[in-house]
C-alpha positions as CSV (number, residue, x, y, z in Angstrom):
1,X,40.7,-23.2,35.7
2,X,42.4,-20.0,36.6
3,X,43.0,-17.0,33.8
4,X,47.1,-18.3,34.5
5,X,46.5,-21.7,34.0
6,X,44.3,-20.7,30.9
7,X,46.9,-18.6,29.9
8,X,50.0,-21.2,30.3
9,X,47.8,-24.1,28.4
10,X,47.5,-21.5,25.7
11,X,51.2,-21.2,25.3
12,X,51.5,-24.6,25.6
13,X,49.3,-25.9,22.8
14,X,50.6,-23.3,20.4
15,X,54.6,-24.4,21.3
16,X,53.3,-27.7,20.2
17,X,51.0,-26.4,17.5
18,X,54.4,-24.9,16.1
19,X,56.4,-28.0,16.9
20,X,53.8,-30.3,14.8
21,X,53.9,-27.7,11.7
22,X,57.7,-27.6,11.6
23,X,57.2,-31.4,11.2
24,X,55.0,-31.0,8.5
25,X,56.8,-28.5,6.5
26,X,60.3,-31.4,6.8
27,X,57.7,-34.1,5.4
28,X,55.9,-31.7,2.8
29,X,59.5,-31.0,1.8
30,X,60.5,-34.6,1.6
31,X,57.5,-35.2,-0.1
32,X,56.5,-38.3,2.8
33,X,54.2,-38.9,5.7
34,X,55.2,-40.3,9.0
35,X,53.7,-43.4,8.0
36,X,56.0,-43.9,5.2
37,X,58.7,-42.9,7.6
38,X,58.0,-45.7,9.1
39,X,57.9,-48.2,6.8
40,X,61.1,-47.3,5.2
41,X,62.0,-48.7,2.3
42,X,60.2,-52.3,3.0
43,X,59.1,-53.9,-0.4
44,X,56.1,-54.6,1.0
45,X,53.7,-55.0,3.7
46,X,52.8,-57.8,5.8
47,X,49.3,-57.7,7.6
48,X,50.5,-57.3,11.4
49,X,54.3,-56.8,10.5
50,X,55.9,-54.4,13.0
51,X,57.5,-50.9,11.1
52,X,60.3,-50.2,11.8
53,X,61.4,-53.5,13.1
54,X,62.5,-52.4,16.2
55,X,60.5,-50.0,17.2
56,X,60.9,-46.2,16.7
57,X,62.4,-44.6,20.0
58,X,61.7,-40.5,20.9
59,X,61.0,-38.0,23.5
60,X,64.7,-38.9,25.8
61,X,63.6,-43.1,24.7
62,X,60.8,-42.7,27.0
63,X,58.4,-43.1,24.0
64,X,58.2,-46.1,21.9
65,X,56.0,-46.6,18.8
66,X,55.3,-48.8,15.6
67,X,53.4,-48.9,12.1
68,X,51.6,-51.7,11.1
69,X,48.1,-52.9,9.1
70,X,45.6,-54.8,9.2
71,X,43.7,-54.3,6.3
72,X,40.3,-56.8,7.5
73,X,40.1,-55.9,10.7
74,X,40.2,-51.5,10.1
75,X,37.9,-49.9,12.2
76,X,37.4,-47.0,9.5
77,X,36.8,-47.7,5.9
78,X,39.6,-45.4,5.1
79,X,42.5,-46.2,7.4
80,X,45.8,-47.9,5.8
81,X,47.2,-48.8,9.8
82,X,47.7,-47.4,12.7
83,X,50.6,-46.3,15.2
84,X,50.8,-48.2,18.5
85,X,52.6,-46.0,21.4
86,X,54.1,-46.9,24.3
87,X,55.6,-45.5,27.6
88,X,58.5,-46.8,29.6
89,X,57.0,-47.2,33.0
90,X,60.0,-48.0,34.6
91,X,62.7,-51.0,34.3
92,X,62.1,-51.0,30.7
93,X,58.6,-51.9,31.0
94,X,56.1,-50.8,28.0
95,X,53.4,-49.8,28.8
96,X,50.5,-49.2,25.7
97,X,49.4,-45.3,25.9
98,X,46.7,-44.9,22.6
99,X,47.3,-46.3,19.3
100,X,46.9,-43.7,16.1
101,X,44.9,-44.5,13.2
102,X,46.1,-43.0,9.6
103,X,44.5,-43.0,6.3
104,X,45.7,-44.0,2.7
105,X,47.1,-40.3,2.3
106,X,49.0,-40.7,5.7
107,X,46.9,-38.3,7.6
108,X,45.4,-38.8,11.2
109,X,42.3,-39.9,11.5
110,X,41.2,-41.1,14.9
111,X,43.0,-41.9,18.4
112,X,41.7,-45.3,20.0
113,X,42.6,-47.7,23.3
114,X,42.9,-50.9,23.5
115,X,42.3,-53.9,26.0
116,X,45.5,-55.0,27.1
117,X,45.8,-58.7,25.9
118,X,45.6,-57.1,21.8
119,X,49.3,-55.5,23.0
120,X,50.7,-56.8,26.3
121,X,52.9,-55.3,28.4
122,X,52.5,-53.5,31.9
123,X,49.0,-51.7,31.8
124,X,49.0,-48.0,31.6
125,X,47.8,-45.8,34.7
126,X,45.7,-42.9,33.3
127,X,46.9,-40.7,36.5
128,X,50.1,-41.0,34.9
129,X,49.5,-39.3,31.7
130,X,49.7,-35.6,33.4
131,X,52.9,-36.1,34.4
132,X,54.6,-37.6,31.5
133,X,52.9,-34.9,29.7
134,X,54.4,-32.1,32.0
135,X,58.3,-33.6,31.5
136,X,57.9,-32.9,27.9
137,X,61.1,-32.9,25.7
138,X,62.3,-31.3,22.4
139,X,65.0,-33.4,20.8
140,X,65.9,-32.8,17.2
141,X,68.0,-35.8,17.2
142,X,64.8,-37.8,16.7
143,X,63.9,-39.6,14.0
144,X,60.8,-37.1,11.8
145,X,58.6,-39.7,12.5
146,X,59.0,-40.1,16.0
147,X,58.9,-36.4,16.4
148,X,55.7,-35.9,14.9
149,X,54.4,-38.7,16.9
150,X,55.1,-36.6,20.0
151,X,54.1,-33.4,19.0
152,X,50.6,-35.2,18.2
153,X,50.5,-36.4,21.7
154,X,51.3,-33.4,23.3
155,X,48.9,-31.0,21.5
156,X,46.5,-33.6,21.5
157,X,47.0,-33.7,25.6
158,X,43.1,-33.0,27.2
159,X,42.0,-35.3,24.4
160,X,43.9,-38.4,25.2
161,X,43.2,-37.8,29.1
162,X,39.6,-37.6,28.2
163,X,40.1,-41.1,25.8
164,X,41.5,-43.1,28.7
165,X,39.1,-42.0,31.6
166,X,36.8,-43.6,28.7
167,X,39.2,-46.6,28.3
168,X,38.7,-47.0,32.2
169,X,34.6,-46.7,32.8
170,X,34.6,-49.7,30.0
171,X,36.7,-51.5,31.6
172,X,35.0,-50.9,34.7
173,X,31.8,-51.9,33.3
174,X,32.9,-54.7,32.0
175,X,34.8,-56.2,35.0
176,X,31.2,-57.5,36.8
177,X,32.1,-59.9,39.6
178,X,35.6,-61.1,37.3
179,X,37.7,-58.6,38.3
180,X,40.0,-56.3,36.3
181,X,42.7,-59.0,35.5
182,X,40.4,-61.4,34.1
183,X,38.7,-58.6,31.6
184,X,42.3,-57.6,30.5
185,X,42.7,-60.9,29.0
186,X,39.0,-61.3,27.4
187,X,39.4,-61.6,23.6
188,X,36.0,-60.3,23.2
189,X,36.8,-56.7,24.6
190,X,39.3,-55.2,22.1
191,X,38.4,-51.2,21.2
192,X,37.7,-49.5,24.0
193,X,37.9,-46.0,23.3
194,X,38.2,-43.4,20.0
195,X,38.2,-40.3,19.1
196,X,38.4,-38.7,16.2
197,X,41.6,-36.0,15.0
198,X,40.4,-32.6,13.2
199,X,44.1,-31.7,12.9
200,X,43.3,-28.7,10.5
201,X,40.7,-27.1,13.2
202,X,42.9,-27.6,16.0
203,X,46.1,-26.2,14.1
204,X,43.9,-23.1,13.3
205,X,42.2,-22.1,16.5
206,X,46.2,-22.6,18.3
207,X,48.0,-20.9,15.6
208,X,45.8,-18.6,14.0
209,X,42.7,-18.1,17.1
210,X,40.2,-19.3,15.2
């Protein structure tokens, strides 16, 4: 990479460095969590129930995301649920980028893919990540929630490129003579990839070069 190019993704992770802290500082303020963003004020919570129940829309309504639990099925002894995000891949069609796992204090704790059956919808090109990631959009008219969610995708950029170039090799290696169709719809292939979020040492070495 070229001392410009290191120089612009410098600039660029500490815009969204800043982004994601102003976030913070509205929730520490409201004293919430995107996670209870999105739940709301729902009484309680259904295993698999969809929060909000619409969806929350960001980023221009390119972006699309929801809350929910499954409290048996976790895949880390500490997460409460997890954030499913989508893209619009044209016509409307949502496609399933990475789903964020939270914990019982509504902090990140991993990012993770799944097989497409466990969501639906179109599936999500990898060599289309860079360039939704380069039409990036600042709209304070979002919902909190929905900001925070993008300013996590956005600082977390070479991460989630890295976690679906892993999402691809397994599905490659899992497609044998089948083909990739077939393995999208195998209900014994659900995680595919994860990695975990140190959102305190990534803050730090943006904002403060450490």
């Amino acid at each position: 990479m070229s001392l410009r190019n290191v120089e612009k993704e410098h600039a660029r992770a500490y815009r969204w460095s800043l982004r994601l802290l102003s976030c913070l500082g509205e929730m520490a303020a409201c004293k919430t969590n995107a996670a209870l963003l999105a739940l709301g004020n729902a009484d309680s919570i259904i295993n698999g129930a969809r929060f909000p129940d619409q969806g929350l829309l960001f980023a221009n309504q390119r972006w699309r995301a929801f809350y929910h639990c499954h409290a048996d099925e976790a895949a880390h002894p500490d997460e409460h649920g997890h954030f499913h995000i989508f893209t619009d891949v044209g016509d409307r069609q949502w496609a399933h980028v990475a789903a964020l796992a939270i914990d019982s204090y509504g902090q990140p704790l991993h990012w993770f893919t799944v097989n497409r059956w466990v969501t639906g919808g179109a599936w999500f090109e990898t060599a289309r990540f860079r360039e939704l990631a380069s039409e990036a959009f600042d709209d304070d008219k979002d919902a909190l929630a929905g900001r925070w969610l993008y300013a996590m995708l956005m600082l977390h950029q070479a991460d989630l490129l890295d976690l679906l170039n892993q999402r691809d090799a397994r599905i490659r290696e899992c497609c044998g003579s089948t083909g990739t169709e077939s393995t999208f719809d195998r209900r014994d292939i659900h995680l595919l990839s994860k990695c975990d979020v140190d959102l305190e040492t990534k803050l730090g070495k943006h904002v403060c070069g450490q």
